[in-house]
C-alpha positions as CSV (number, residue, x, y, z in Angstrom):
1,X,-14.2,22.2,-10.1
2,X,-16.3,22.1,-13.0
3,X,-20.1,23.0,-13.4
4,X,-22.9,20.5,-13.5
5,X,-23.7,22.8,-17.0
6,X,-24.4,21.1,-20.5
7,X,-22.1,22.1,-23.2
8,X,-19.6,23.1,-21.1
9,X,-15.7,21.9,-21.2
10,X,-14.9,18.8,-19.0
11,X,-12.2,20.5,-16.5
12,X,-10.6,19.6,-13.6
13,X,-8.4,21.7,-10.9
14,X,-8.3,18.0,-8.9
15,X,-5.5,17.9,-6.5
16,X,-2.1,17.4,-7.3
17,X,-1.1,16.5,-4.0
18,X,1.3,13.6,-4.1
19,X,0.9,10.9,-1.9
20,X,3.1,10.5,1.0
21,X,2.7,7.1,2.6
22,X,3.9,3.3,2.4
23,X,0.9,1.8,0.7
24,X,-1.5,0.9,3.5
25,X,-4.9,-1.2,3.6
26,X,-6.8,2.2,3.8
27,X,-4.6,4.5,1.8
28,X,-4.3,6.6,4.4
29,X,-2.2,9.9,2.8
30,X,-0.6,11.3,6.0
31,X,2.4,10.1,7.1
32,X,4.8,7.2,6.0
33,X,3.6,4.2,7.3
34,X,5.1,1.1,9.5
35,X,2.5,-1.4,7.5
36,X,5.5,-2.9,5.4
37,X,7.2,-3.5,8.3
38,X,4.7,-4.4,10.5
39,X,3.7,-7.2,7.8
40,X,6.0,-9.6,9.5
41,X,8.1,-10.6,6.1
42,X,8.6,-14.0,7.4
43,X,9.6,-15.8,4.8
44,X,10.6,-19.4,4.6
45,X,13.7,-18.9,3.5
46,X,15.8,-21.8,5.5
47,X,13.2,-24.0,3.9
48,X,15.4,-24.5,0.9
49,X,19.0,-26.7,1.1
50,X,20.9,-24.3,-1.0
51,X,20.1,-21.4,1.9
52,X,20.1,-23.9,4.5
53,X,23.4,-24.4,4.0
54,X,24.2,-20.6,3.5
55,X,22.5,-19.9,6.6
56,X,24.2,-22.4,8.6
57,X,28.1,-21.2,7.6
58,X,27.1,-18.3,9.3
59,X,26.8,-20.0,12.8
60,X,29.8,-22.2,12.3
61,X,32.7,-19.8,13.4
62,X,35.1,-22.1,14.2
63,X,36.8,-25.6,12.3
64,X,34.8,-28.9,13.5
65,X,36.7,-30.6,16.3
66,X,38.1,-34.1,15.2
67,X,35.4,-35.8,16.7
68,X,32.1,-34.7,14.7
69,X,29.8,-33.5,17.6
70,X,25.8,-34.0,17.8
71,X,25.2,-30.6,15.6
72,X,27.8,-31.8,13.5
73,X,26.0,-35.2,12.7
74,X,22.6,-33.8,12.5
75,X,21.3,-33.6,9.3
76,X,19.1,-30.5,8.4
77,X,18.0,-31.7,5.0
78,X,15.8,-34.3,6.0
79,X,14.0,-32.0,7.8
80,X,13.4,-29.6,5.2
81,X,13.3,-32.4,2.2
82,X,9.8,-33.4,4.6
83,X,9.0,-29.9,4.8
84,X,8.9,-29.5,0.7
85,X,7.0,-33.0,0.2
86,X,4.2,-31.6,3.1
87,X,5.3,-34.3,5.4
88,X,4.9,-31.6,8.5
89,X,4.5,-33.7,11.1
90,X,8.4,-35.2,10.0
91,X,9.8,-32.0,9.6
92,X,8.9,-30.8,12.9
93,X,10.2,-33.6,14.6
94,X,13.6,-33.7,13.0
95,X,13.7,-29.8,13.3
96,X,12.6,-30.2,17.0
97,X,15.9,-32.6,17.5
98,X,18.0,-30.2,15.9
99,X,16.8,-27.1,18.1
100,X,17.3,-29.3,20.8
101,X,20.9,-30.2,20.4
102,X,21.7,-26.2,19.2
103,X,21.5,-26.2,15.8
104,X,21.3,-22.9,14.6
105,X,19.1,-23.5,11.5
106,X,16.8,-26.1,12.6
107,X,16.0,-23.4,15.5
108,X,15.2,-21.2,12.8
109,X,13.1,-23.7,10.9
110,X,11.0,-24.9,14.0
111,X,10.5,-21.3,15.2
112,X,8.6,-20.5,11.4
113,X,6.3,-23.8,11.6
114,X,5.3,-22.7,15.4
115,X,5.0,-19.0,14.4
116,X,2.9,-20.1,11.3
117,X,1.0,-22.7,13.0
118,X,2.7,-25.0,10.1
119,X,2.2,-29.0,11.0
120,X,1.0,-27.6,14.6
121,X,-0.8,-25.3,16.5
122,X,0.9,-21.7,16.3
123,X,2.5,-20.9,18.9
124,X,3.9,-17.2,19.3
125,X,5.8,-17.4,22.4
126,X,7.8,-21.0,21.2
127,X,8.6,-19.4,17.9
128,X,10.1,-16.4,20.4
129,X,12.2,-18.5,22.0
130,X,13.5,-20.6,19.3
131,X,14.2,-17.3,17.1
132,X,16.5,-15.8,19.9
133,X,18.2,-18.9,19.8
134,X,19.1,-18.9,16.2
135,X,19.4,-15.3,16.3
136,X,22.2,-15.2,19.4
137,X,24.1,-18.0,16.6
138,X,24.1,-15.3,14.1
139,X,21.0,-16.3,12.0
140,X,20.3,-12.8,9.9
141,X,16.4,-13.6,9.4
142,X,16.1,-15.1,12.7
143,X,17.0,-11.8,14.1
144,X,15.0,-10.1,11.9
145,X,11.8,-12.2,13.0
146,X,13.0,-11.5,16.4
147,X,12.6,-7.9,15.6
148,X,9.5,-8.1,14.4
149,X,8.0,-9.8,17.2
150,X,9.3,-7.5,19.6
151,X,7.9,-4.7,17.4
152,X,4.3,-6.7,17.1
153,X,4.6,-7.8,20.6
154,X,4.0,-11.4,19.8
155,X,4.7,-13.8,22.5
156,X,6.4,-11.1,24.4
157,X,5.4,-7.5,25.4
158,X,6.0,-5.5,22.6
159,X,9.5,-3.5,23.2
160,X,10.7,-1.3,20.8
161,X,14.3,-1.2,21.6
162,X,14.7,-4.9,21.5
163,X,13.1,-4.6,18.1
164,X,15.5,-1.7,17.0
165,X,18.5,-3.8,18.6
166,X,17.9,-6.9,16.6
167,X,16.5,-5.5,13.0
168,X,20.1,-3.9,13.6
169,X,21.5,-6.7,14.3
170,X,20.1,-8.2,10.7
171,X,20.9,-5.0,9.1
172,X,24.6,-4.7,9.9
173,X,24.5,-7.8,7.8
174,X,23.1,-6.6,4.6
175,X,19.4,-7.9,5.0
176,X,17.4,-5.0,3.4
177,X,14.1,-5.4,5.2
178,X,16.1,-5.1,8.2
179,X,17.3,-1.8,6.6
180,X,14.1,-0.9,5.7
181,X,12.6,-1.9,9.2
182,X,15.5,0.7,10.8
183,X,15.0,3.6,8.3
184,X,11.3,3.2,9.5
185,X,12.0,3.3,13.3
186,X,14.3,6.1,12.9
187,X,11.4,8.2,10.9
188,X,9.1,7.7,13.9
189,X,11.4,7.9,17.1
190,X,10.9,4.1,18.5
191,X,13.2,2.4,19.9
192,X,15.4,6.0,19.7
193,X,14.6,9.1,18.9
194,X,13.1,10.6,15.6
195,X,16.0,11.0,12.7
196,X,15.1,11.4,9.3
197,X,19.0,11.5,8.6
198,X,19.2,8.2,10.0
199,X,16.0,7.3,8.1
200,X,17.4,8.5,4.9
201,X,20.2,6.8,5.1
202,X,19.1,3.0,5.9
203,X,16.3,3.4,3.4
204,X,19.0,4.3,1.0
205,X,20.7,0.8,2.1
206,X,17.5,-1.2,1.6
207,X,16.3,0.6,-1.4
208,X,19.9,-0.1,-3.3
209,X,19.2,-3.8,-2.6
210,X,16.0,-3.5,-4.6
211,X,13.6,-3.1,-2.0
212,X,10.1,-1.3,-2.9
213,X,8.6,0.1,0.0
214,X,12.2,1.8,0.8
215,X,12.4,2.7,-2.8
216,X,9.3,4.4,-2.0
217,X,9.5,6.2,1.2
218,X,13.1,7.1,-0.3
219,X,11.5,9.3,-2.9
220,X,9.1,10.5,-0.1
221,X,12.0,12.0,2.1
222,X,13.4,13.2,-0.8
223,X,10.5,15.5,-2.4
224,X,9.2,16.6,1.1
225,X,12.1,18.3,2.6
226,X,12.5,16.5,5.6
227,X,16.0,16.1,5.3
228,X,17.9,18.9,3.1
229,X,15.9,20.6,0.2
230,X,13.2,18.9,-1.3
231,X,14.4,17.2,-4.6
232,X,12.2,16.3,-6.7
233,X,14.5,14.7,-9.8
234,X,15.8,12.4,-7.4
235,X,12.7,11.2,-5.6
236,X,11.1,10.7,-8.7
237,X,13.9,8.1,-9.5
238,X,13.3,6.4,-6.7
239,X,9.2,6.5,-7.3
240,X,9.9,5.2,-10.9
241,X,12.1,1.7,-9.1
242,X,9.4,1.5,-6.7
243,X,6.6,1.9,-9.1
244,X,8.6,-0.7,-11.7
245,X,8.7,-3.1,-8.9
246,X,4.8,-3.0,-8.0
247,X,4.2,-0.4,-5.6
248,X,0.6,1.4,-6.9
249,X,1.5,4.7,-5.1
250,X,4.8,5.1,-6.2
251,X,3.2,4.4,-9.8
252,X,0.4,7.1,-8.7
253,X,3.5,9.7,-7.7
254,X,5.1,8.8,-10.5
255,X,2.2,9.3,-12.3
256,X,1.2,12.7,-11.3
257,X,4.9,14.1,-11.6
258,X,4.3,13.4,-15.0
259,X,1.2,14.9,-15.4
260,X,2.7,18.6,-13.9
261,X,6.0,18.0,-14.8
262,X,7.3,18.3,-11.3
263,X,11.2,17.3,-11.4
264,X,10.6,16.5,-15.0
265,X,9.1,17.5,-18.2
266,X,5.5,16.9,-18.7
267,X,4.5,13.7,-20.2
268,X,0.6,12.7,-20.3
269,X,1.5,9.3,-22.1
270,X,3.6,8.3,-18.9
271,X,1.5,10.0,-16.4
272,X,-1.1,7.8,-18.8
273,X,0.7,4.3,-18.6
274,X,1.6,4.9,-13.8
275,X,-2.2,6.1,-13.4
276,X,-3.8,2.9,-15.3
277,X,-0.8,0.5,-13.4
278,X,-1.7,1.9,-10.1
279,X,-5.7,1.9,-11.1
280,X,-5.4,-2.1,-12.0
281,X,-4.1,-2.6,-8.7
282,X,-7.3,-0.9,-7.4
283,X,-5.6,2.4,-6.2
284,X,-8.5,4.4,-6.0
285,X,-7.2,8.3,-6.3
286,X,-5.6,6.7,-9.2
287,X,-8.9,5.4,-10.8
288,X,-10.2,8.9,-10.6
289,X,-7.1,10.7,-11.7
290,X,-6.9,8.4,-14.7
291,X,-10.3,8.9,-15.5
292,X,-9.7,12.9,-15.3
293,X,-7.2,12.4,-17.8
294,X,-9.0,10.9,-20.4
295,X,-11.5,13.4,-20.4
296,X,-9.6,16.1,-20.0
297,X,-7.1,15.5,-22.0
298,X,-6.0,17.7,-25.7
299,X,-2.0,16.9,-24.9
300,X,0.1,14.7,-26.8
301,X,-0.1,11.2,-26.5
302,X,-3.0,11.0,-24.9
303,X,-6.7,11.1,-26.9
304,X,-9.5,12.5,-25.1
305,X,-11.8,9.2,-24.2
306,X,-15.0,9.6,-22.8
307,X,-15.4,6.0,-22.7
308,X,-12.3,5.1,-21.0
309,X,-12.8,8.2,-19.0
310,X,-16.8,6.8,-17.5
311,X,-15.0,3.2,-17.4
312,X,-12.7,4.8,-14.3
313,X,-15.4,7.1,-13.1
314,X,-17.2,4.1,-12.4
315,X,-14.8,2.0,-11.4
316,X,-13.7,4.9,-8.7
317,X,-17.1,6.0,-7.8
318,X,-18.4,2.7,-6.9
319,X,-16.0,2.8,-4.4
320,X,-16.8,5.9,-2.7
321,X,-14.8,8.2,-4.4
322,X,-17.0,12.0,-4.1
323,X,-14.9,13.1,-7.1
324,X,-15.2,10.7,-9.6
325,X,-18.9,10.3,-8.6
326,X,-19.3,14.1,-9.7
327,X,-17.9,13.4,-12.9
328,X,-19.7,10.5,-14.0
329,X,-22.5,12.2,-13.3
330,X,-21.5,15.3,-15.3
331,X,-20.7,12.8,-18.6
332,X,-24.6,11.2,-18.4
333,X,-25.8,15.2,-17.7
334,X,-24.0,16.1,-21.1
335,X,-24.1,12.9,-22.8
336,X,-20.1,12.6,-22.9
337,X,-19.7,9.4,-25.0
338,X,-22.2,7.8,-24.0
339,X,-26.4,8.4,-24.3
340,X,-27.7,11.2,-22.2
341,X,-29.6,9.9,-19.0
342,X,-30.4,12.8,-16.3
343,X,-31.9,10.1,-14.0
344,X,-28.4,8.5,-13.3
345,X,-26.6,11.6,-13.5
346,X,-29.1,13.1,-10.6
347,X,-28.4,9.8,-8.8
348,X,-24.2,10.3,-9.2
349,X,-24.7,14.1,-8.4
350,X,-26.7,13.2,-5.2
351,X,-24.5,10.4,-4.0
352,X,-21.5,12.7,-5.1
353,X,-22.9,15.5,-2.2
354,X,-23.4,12.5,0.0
355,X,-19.9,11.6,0.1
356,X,-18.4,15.1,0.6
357,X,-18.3,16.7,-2.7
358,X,-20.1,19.7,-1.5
359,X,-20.1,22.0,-5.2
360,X,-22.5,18.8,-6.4
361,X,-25.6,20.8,-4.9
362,X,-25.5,23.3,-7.3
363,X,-25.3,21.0,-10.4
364,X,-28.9,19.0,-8.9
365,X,-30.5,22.6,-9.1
366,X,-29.7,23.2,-12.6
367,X,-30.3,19.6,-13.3
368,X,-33.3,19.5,-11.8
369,X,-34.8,22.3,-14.2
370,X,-34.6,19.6,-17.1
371,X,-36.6,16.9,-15.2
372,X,-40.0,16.0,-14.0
373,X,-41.2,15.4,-10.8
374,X,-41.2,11.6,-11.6
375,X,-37.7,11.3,-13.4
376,X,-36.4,13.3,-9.9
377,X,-37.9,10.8,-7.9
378,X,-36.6,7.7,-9.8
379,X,-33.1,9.0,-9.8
380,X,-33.7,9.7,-5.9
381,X,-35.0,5.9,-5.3
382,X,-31.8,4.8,-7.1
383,X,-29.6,6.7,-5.4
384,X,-31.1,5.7,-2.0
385,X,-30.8,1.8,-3.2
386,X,-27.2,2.8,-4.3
387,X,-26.4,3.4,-0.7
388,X,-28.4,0.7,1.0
389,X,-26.0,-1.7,-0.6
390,X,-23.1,0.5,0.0
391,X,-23.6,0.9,3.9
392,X,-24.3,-3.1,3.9
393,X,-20.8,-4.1,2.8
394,X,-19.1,-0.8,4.3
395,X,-20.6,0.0,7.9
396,X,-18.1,2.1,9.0
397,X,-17.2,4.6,5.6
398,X,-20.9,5.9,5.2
399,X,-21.3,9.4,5.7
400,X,-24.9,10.6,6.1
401,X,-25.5,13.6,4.6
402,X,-29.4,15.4,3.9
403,X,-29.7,16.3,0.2
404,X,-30.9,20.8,0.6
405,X,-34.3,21.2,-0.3
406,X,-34.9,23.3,-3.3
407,X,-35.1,26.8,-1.3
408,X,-31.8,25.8,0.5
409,X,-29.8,25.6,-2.7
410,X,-31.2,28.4,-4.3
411,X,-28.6,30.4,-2.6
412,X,-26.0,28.0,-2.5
413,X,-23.2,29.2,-5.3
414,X,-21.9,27.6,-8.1
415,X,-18.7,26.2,-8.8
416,X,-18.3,28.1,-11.4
């Protein structure tokens, strides 16, 4: 990493490592994650007549007898014409005599309002029951929904086979978070055992249909090996769909395979343009990375930009990140586009070392050597401030960590 010295180049060796995960609350970089399909994608999609009546062909296998039956008399659209005006209370009653006499779609529709506590109280083990309903008639979502509750255990003890037999079910039939759901079972072993194979190929289903999150975990499998040799060309095809439709760490992978030209040539403007999509969307380790570019960078296409560069720094470190923290502070030690102020950069070098950026020590000492006892212990008062409020609205993230005294880090060694 860089020194805390003044006049020196701004460097970075910052980990390339790509990211290797379905985007998660945390951004947890281990593993892919079940988050997307643990989301529940319940959609109201029977809610519409043009589906409605889509959906309801599907359950109708046979010619109507001469003699229109009770399903055959019911009409669905008044339901869901109440539904789409926010008359609940209508549409839950017309639904409710449609589940009643077996129709397929209003079974589907009820089982939404009572899993959604739409028009009445939710109700996970109704919505259960109504889904297997419209989901033994055929209904694709319905037994995707079913899935999902058997995978969440909602309204029933969570059963992982059930959940792999209906996503299947839904998947057979083309629905691509069904396929997506199933790639991710088979890349975990529930419901059967592991098989990346298996994986790979109902990602590859779901992510043809335009599905992100198997877009994404398709370029994952693809550059990490688990299935043939890694390939990176070809996963970062599928990271440049994903990253096109949304997902900030495909646009961070995407981003970064620009930057070292891994499965491609380099390219700092693209690498540039992923980093600051994936940074909008709050993607931290994208924040920072973006922020190491603009103050690193001499390549074409991309100026060096101290300003842009501290605009990310702080955007990143405010959030927690130890890396970015290190290098705002190191752009207010040198005065890097902006006035030089050792106070703040003592207080970003010391919260950097609090949060795990361990080199930051060494860069306080020689910072240190430029201040006074009362500028020291200004920048320490902000710093401790800085945390207060941190800690308040994070509990659980803080890690506590004692700033060395000044005859501890005489022997602590530089970065350099």
């Amino acid at each position: 990493m860089p020194s805390g010295g003044r006049g020196r180049r701004f460097e970075s060796s910052h980990s390339d490592q790509l990211l290797a995960i379905v985007s998660v609350p945390s951004y947890n970089r281990g593993m892919i994650s079940t988050f997307a399909r643990l989301s529940l994608r319940v959609f109201l999609v029977l809610l519409c007549g043009s589906l409605s009546h889509a959906a309801l062909a599907q359950s109708q296998d046979q010619p109507a007898a001469e003699a229109p039956s009770a399903v055959g008399r019911y009409d669905v659209e008044i339901g869901l014409d109440a539904f789409q005006n926010g008359d609940y209370e209508t549409a839950l009653n017309v639904f409710t005599e449609g589940a009643r006499i077996g129709h397929a779609i209003a079974q589907y529709n009820l089982a939404l309002m009572y899993h959604q506590g739409i028009g009445t109280e939710q109700d996970f083990e109704r919505a259960m029951q109504l889904y297997a309903l419209s989901a033994q008639q055929g209904i694709v979502r319905a037994q995707f929904n079913l899935g999902a509750m058997y995978d969440q255990g909602q309204g029933v003890q969570q059963d992982y086979r059930e959940a792999y037999y209906w996503y299947e079910q839904a998947a057979n039939k083309g629905d691509a978070d069904a396929q997506y759901a199933v790639g991710t079972m088979n890349f975990y072993g529930q419901g059967r055992a592991e098989n990346y194979p298996e994986a790979m190929r109902w990602y590859q289903e779901s992510a043809r249909q335009g599905h992100r999150d198997a877009q994404y975990n398709l370029g994952v499998l693809l550059i990490s090996g688990l299935v043939g040799e890694p390939n990176p060309t070809a996963a970062l095809t599928w990271f440049t769909m994903a990253a096109d439709n949304g997902s900030a760490d495909a646009q961070y992978n995407a981003a970064l395979m620009y930057a070292t030209g891994q499965g491609v040539a380099r390219d700092a403007a693209r690498a540039r343009d992923y980093f600051a999509q994936a940074a909008e969307q709050g993607l931290r380790d994208a924040q920072t990375r973006l922020g190491i570019l603009y103050a690193t960078s001499d390549q074409t296409g991309v100026e060096r930009d101290y300003e842009q560069a501290r605009f990310w720094f702080n955007r990143a470190a405010h959030r927690g990140d130890a890396t970015a923290q290190y290098f705002l502070a190191r752009i207010f030690a040198d005065g890097l586009g902006v006035e030089q102020n050792l106070a703040i950069a003592h207080m970003w070098y010391e919260l950097a070392y609090r949060f795990g950026y361990e080199h930051a020590v060494s860069s306080l000492e020689r910072l240190r050597t430029d201040m006074d006892e009362e500028t020291i212990l200004q920048a320490r008062l902000m710093a401790a401030r800085w945390m207060r409020a941190y800690a308040e609205q994070n509990p659980d993230t803080v890690r506590i960590t004692r700033i060395p005294s000044e005859d501890t880090t005489a022997n602590t060694p530089s970065p350099d």
